[in-house]
N, CA, C and O of each residue as an XYZ file, in Angstrom:
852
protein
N     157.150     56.023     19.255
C     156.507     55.094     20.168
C     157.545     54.348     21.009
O     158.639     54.199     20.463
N     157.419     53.936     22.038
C     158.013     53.171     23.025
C     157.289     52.058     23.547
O     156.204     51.987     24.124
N     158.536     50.802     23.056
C     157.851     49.214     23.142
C     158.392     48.670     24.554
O     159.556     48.991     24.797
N     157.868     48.056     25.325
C     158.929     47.466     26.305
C     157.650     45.824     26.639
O     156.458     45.586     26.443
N     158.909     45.051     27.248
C     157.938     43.973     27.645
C     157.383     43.667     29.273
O     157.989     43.937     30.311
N     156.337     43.161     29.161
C     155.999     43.023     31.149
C     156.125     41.673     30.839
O     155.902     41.260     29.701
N     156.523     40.820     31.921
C     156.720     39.148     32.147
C     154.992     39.084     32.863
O     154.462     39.881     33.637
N     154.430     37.795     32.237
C     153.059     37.698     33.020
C     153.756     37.487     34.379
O     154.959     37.667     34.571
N     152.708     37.015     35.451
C     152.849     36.523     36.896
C     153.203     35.369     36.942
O     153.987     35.006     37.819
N     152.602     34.309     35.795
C     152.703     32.648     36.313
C     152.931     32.049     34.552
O     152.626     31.015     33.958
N     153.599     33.282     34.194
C     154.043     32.503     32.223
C     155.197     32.924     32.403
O     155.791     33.501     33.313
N     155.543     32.383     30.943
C     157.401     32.299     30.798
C     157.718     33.553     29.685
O     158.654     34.313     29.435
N     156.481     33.311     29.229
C     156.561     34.448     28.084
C     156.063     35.922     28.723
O     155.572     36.098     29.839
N     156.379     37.102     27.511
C     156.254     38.601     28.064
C     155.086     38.863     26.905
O     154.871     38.334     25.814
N     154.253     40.222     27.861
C     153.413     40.721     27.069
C     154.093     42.490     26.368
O     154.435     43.511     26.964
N     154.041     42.148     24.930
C     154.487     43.453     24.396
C     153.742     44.475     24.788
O     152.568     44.166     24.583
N     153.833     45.688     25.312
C     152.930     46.840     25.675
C     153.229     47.718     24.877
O     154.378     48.144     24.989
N     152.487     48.232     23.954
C     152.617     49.673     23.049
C     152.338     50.738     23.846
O     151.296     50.601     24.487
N     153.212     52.241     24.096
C     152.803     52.975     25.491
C     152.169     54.068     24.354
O     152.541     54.397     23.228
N     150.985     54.480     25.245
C     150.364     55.776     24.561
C     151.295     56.735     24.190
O     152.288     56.934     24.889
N     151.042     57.469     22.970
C     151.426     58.697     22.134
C     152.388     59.607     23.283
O     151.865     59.952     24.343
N     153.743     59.938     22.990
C     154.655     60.360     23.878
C     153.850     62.197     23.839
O     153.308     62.643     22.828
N     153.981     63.024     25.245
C     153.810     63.929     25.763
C     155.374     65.001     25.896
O     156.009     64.894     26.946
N     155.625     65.469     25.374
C     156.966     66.261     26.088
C     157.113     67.420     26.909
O     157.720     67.785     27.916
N     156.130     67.940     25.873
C     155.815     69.563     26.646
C     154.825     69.998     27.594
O     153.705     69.628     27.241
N     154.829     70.692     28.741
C     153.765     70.920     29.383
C     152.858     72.125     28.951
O     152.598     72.549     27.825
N     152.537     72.461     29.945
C     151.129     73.263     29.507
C     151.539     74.693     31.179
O     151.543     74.589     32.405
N     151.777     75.710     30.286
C     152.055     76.476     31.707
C     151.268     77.406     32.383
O     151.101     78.478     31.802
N     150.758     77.256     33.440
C     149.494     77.741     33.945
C     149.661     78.726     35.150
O     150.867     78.927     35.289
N     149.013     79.342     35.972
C     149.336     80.199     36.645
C     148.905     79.303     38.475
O     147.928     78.629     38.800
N     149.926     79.651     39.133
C     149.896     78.579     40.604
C     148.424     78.548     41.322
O     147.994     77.546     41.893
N     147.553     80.062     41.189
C     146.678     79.976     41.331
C     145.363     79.488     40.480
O     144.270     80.042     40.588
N     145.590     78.512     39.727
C     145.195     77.592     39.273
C     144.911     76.236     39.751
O     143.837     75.681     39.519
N     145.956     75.648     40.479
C     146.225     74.073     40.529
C     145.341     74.118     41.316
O     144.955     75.096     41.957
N     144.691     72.331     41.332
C     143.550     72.029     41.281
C     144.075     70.421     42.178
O     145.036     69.927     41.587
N     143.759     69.822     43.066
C     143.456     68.890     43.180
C     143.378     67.258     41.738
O     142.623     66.888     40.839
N     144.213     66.974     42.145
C     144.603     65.630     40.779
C     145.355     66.255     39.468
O     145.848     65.414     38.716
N     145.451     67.155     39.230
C     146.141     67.655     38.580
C     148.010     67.453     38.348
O     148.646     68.101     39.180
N     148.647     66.861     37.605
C     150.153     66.406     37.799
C     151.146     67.572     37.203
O     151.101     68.034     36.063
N     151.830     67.845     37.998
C     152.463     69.209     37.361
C     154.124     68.432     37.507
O     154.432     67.439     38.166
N     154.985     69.304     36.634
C     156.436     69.479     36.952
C     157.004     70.227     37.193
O     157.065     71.278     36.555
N     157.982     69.817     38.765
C     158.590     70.413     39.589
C     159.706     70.391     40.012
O     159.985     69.453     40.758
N     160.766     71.412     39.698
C     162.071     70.549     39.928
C     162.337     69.149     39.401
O     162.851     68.201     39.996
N     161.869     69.223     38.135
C     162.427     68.154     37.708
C     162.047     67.003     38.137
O     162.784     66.043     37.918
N     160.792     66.815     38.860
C     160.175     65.711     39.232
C     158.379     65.553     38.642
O     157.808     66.642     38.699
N     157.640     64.596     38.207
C     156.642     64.855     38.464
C     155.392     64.535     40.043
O     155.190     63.589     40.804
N     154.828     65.953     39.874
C     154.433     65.488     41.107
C     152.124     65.550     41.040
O     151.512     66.451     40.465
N     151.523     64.505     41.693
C     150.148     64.688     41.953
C     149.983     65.809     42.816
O     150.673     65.817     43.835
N     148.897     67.131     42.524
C     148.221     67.750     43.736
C     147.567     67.138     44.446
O     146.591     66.598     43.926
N     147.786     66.938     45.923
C     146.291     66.740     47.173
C     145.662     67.374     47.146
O     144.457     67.129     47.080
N     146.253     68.702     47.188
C     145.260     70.011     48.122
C     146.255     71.208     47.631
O     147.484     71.250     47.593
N     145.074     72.341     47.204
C     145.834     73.321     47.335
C     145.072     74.484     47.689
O     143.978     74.697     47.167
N     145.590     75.267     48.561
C     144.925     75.684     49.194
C     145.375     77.594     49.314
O     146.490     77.944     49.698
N     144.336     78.554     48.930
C     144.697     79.500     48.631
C     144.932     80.660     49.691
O     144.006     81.330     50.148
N     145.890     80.780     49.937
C     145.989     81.822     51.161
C     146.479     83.248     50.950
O     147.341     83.492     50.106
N     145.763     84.480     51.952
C     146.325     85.341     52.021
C     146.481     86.300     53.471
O     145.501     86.878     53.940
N     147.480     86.359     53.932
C     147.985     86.166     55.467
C     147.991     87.733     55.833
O     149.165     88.100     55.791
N     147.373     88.514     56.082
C     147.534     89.921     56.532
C     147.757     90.890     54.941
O     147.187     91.017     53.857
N     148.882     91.380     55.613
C     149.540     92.486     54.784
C     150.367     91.831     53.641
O     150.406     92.359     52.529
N     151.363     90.091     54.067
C     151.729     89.707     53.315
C     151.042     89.149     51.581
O     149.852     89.234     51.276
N     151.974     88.690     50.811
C     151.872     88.527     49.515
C     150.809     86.835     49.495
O     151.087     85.849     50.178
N     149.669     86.941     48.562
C     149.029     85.841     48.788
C     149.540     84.862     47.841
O     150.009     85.142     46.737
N     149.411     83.591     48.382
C     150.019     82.553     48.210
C     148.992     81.227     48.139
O     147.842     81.193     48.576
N     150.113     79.560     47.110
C     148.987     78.685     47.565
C     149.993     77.577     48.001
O     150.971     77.030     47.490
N     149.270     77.488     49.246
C     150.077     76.010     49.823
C     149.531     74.417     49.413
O     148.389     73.977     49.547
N     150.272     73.988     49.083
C     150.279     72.740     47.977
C     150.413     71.361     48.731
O     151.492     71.068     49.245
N     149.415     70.578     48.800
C     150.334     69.216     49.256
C     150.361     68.349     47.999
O     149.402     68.057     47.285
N     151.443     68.046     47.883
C     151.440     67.079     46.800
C     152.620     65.918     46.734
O     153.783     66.008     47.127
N     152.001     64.893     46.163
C     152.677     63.956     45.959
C     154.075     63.601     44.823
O     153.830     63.932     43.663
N     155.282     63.060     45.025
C     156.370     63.049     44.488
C     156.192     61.421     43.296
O     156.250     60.314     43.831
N     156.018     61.521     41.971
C     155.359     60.266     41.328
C     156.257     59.678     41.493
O     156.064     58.468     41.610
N     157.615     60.150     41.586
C     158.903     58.647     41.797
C     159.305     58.080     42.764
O     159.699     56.914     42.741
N     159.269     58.937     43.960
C     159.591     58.594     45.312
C     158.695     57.989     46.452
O     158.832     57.365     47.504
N     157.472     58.640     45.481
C     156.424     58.264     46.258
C     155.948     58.734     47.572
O     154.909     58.395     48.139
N     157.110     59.798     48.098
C     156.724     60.507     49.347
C     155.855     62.202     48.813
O     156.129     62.858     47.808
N     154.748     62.543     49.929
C     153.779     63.759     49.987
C     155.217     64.471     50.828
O     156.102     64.002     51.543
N     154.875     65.882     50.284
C     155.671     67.399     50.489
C     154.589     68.437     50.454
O     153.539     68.383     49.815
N     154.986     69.319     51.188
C     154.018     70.522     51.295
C     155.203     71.249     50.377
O     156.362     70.873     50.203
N     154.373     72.664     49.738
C     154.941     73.695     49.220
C     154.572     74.550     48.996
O     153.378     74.464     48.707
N     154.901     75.355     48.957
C     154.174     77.058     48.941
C     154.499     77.669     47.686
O     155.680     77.710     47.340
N     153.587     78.155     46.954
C     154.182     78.910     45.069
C     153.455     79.976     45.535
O     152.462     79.966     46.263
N     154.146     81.057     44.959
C     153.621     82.274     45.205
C     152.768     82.515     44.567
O     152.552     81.739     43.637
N     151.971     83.563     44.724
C     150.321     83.280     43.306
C     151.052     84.055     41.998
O     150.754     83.897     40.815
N     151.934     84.804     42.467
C     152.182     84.401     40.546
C     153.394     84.044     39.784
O     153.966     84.640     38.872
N     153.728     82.568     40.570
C     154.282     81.699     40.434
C     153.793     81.359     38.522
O     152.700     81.775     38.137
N     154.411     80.862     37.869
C     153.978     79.988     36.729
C     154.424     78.352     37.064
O     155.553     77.988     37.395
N     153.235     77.490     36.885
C     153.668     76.069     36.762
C     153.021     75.328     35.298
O     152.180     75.526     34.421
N     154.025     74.377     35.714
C     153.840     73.489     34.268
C     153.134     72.576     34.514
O     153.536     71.765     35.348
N     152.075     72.417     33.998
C     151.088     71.015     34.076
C     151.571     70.326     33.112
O     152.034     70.755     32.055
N     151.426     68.753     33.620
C     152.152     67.430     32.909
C     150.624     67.137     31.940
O     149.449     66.865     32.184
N     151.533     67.397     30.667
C     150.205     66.706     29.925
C     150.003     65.138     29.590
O     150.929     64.754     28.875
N     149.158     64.203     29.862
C     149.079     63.328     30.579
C     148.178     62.011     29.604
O     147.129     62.466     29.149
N     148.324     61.123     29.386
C     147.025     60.205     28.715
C     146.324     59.284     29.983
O     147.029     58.664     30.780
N     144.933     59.292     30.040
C     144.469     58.550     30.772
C     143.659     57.487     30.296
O     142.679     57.759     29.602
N     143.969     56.180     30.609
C     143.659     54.907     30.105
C     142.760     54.476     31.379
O     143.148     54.700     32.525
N     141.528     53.839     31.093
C     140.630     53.448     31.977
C     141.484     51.575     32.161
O     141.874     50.754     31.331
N     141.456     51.595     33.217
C     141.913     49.944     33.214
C     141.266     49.269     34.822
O     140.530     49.738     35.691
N     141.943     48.022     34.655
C     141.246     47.136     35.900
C     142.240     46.138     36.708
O     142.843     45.207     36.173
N     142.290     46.365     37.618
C     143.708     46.227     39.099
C     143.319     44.530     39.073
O     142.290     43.963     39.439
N     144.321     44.097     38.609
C     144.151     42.729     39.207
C     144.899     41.902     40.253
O     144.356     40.937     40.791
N     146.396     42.362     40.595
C     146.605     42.038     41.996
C     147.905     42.716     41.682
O     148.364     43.230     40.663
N     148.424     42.507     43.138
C     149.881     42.616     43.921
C     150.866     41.833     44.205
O     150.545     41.191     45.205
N     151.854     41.562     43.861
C     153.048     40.821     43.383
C     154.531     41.413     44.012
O     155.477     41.756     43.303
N     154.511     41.455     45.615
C     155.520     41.843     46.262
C     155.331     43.317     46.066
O     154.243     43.771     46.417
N     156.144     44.063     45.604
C     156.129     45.529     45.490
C     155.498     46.600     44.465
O     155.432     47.826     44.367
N     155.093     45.519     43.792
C     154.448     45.537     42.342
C     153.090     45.422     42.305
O     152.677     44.336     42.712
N     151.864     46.588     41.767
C     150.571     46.146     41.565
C     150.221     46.099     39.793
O     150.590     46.869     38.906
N     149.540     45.117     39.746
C     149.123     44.999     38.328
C     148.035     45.504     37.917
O     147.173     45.746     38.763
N     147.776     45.801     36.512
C     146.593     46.558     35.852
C     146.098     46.201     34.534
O     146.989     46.343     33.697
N     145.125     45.835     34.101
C     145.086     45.519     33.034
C     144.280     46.537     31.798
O     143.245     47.115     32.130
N     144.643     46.648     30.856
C     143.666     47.959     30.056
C     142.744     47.249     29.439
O     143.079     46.547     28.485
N     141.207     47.309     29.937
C     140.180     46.921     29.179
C     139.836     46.840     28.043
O     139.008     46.013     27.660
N     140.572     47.923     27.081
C     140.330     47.814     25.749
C     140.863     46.932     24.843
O     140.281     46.602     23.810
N     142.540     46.315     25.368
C     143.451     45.454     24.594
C     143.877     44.596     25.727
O     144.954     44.044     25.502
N     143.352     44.326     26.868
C     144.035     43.379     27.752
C     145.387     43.304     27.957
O     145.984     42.449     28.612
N     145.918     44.401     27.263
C     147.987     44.279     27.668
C     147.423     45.002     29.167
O     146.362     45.532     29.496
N     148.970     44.668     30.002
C     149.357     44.988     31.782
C     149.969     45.798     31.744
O     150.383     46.248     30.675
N     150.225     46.234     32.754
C     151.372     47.577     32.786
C     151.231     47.367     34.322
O     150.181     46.977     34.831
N     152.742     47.751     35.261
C     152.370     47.813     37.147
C     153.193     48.661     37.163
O     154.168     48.877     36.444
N     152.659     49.304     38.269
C     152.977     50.231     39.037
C     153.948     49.952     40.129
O     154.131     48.751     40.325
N     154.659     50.826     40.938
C     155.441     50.391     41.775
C     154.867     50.834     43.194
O     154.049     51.736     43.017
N     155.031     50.468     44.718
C     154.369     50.703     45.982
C     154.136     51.987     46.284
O     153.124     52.464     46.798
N     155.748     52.871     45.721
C     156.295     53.933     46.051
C     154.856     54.887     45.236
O     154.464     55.894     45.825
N     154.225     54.508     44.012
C     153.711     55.145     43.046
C     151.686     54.820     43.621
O     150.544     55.276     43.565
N     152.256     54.078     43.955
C     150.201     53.576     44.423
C     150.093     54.128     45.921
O     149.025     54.720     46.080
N     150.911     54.099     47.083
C     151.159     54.811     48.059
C     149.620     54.239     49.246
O     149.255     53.064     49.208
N     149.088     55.017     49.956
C     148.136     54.478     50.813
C     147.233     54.101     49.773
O     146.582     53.178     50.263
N     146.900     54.271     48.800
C     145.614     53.968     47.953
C     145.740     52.862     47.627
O     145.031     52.463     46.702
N     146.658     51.979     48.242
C     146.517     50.457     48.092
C     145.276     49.974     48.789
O     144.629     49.054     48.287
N     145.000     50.393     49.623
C     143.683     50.421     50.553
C     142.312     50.492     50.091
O     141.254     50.309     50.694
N     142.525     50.748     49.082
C     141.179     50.844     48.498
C     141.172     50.258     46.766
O     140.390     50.486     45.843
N     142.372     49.453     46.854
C     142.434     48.558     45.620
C     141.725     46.596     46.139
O     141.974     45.895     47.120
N     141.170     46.453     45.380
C     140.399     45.356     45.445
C     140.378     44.220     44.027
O     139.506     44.674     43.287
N     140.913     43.102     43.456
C     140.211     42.588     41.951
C     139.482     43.212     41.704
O     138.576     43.551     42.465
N     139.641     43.610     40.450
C     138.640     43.932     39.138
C     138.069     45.450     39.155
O     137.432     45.896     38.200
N     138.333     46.158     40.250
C     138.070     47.629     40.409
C     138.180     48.233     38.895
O     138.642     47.432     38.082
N     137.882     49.323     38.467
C     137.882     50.141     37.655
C     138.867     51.534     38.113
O     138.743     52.047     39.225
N     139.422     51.823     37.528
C     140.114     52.589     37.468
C     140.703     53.659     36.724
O     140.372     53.421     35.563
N     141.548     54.943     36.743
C     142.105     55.687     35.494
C     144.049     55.509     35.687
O     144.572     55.693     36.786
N     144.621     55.252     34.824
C     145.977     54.593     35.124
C     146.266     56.123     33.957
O     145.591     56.364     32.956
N     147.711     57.145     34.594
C     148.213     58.078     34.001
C     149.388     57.937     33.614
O     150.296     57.472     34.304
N     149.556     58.646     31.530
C     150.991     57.901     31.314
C     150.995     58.888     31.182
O     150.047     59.615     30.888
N     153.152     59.419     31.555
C     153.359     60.613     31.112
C     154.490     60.503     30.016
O     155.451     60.438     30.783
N     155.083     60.432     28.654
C     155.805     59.957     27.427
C     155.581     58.324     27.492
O     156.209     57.380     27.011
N     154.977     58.377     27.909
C     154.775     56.955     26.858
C     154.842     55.441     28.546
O     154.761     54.230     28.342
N     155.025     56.195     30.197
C     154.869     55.608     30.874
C     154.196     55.803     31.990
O     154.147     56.894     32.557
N     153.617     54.746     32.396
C     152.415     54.772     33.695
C     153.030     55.529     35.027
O     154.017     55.192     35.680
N     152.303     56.459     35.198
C     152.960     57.246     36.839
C     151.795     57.543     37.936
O     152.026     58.067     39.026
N     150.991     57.286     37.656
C     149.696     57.553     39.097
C     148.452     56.978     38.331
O     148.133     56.833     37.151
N     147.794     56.668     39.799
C     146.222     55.479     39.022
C     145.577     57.336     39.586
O     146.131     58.389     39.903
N     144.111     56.840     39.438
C     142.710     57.590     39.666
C     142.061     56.894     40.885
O     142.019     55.754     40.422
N     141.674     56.818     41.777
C     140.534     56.012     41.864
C     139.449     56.265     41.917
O     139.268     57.410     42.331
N     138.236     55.525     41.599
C     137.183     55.669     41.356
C     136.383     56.312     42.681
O     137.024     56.048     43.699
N     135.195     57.064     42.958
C     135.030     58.043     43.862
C     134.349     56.929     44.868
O     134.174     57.500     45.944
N     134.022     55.940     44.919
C     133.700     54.806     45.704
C     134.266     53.413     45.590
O     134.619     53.304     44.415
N     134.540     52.228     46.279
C     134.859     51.358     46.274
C     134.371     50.083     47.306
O     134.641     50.110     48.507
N     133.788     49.220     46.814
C     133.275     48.348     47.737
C     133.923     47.336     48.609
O     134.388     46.429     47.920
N     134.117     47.170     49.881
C     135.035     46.008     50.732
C     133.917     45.345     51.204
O     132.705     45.506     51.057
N     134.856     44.283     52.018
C     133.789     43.317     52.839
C     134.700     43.903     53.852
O     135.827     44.337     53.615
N     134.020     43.869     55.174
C     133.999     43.867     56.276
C     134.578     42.437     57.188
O     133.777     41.530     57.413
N     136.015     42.341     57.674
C     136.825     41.228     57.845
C     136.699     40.918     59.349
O     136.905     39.778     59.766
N     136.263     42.234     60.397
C     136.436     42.237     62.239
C     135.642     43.726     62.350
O     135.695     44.744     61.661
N     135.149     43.481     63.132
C     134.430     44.419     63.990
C     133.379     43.753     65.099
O     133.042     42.604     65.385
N     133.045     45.078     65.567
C     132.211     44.217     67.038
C     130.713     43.417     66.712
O     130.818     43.319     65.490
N     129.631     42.903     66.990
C     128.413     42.101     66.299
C     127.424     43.515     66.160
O     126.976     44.374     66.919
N     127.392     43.261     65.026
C     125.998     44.168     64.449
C     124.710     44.006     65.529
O     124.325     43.023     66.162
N     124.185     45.460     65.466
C     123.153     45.990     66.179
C     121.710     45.543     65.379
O     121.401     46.093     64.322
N     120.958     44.602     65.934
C     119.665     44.249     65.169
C     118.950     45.173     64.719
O     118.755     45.469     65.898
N     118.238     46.088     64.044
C     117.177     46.890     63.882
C     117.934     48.273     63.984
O     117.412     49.320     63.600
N     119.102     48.211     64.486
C     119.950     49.637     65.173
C     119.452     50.567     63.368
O     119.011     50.161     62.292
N     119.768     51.631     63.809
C     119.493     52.733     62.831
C     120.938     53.431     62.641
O     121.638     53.577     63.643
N     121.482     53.941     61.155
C     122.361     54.857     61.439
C     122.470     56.324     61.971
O     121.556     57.100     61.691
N     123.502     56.741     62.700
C     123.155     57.514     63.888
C     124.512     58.496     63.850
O     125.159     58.684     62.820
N     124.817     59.065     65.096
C     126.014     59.608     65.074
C     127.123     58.837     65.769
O     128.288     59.224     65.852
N     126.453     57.276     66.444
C     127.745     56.416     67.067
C     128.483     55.546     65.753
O     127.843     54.949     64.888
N     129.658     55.612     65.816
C     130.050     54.867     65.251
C     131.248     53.562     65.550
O     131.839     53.491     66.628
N     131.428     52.798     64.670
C     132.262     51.678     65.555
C     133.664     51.112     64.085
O     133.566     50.948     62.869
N     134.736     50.995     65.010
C     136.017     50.667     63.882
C     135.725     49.419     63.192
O     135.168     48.584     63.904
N     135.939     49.103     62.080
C     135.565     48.004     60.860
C     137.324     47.867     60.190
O     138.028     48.825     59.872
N     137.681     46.492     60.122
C     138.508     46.152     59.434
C     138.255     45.659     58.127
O     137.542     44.661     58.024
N     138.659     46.122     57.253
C     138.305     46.252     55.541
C     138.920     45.219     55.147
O     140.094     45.203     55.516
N     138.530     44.171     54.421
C     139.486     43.045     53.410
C     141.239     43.884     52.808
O     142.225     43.452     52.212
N     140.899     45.012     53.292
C     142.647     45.652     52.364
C     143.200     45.338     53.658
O     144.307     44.805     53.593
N     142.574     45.583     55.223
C     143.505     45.715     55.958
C     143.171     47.437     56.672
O     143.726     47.717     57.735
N     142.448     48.257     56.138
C     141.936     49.765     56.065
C     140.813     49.662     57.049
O     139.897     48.844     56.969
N     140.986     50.683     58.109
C     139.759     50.537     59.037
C     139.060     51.540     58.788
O     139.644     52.521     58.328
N     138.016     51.587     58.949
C     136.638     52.441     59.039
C     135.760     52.554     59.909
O     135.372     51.685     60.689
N     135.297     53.983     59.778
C     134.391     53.765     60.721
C     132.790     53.723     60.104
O     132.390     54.225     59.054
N     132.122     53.051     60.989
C     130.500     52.041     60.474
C     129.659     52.342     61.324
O     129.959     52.407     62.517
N     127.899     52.691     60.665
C     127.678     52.168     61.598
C     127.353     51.406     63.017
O     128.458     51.236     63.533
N     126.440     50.922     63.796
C     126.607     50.108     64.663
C     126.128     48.878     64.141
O     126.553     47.801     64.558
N     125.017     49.005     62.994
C     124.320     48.045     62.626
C     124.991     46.783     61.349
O     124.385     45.824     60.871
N     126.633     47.308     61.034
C     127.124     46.788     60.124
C     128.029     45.605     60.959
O     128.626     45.823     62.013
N     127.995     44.514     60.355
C     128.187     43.010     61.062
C     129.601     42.674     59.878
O     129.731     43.015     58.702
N     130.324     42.040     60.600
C     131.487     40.968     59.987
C     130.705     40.200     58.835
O     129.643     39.623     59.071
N     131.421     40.233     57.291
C     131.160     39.380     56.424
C     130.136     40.504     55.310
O     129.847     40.362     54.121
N     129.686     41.910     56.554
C     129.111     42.468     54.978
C     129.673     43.748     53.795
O     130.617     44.473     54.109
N     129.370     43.812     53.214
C     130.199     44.510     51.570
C     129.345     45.867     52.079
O     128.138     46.042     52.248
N     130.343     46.621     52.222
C     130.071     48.434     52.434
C     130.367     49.217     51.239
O     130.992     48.652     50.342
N     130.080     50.201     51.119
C     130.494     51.135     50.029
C     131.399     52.413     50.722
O     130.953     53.072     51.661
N     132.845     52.676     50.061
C     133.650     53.545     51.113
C     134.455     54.681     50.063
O     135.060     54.432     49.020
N     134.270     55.765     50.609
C     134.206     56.913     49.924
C     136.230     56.835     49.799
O     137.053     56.804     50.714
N     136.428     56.826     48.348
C     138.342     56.917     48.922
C     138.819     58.000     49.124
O     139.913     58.250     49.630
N     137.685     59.026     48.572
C     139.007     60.488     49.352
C     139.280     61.077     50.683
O     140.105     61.837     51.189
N     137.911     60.191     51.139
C     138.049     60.412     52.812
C     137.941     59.370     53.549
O     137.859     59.456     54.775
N     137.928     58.224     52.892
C     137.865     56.635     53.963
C     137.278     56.465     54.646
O     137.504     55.772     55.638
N     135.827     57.304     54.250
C     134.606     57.056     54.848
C     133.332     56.447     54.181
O     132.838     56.842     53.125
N     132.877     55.424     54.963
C     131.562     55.027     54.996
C     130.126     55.574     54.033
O     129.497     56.538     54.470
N     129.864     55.184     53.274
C     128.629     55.627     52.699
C     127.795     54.990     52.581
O     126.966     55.729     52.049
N     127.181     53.674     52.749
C     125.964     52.883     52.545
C     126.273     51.165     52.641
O     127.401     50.779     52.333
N     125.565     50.484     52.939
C     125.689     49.294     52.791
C     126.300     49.010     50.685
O     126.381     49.981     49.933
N     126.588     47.683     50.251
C     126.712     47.832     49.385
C     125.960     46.508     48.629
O     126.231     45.455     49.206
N     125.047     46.350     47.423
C     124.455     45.516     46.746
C     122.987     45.882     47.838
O     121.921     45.293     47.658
C-alpha cells in the first residue's frame, strides 16, 4: 500500500489518503481493440483514448488511428498502430467521487465513501475543466496506487452567465444562439434560453440537451 498526505485548503493539518490496491501489470490486447476511455501504456507513458478510428486505405495494410491523451503532460497526440499491433491496457481502479473546487493549478475531489481528497493537476483534467462544477459526480482513475484521469458523467448541469434575451413562447428549432456557461464554456442554445437559467450539456460534445430541473 502507498500512504501519502494532501494539506486541506484552509487547515494546517493533512489528510492521510490510503491509495487503492497497487496495479503493475497490464492486460495485452490487440490495437484493433481500443475503445474510446480506455488507458493504455505507451512508450512508457500512460495515455486516455479519444477516438479510435479503424482504417483501411486501398491496397495498403489496415490500420487504427488513435487520438489520445498523454496522463502526465497532459497534451492530445494522434497515432497510428498497425492492426496487429499488441497494446497494453492500464489496469486501472475506479473510485466514484465529488469535485469540490480549484486551487490555482490544482482541482480537488473528494471520495464519497470515506471523505479523504486526492487533486489532480490542470495538465491531467485538461478542457474538461469546463464541465466541472461543486459537487458533480464523477469516476476519478488510479493507476498503482495514484489518481491519473477523472470520467465525466455523460451530462452536466450549468447556469447560463450572457447570452442574448430569451425568445417568449419561441420553440426549439434549428436557430441557435452562443450561451456563456458559469465554467466560462460557450454553447450553443436554443433561442428561447435566457441569462440566469440551468441547462443540461452533453460533455462529449458540448452540446445542449434540455432545459435543466
Amino acid at each position: 500500500m502507498i500512504f501519502w498526505a494532501l494539506a486541506g485548503k484552509d487547515s494546517q493539518f493533512s489528510i492521510l489518503f490510503q491509495a487503492p490496491h497497487q496495479q503493475s501489470e497490464g492486460l495485452d490486447m490487440n490495437a484493433n481493440d481500443l475503445r474510446p476511455g480506455m488507458i493504455i501504456r505507451h512508450n512508457n507513458d500512460l495515455y486516455t483514448i479519444y477516438k479510435a478510428e479503424h482504417r483501411t486505405p486501398g491496397n495498403l495494410r489496415a490500420f487504427v488511428q488513435a487520438k489520445m491523451r498523454n496522463l502526465r503532460t497532459g497534451s492530445m497526440i494522434d497515432h497510428r498502430f498497425r492492426s496487429e499491433d499488441t497494446v497494453e491496457k492500464a489496469l486501472i481502479d475506479e473510485v466514484e467521487m465529488q469535485y469540490l473546487y480549484a486551487d490555482g493549478d490544482s482541482f480537488y475531489f473528494m471520495n464519497t465513501g470515506n471523505y479523504e481528497q486526492i487533486h489532480l493537476s490542470k495538465e491531467s483534467v485538461g478542457d474538461r475543466a469546463a464541465y466541472l462544477v461543486p459537487d458533480v459526480l464523477l469516476k476519478v482513475a488510479f493507476f498503482e496506487g495514484r489518481p491519473v484521469d477523472i470520467e465525466l458523467p455523460a451530462t452536466v448541469d450549468l447556469k447560463v452567465i450572457q447570452t442574448e434575451p430569451g425568445i417568449k413562447g419561441g420553440s426549439a428549432t434549428n436557430v441557435t444562439k452562443p450561451a456563456t456557461m458559469e465554467t466560462g464554456v460557450v454553447v450553443q442554445v436554443p433561442p428561447f434560453i435566457g441569462e440566469g437559467e440551468v441547462i443540461r450539456v452533453d460533455t462529449a460534445e458540448g452540446k445542449y440537451v434540455e432545459r435543466a430541473g
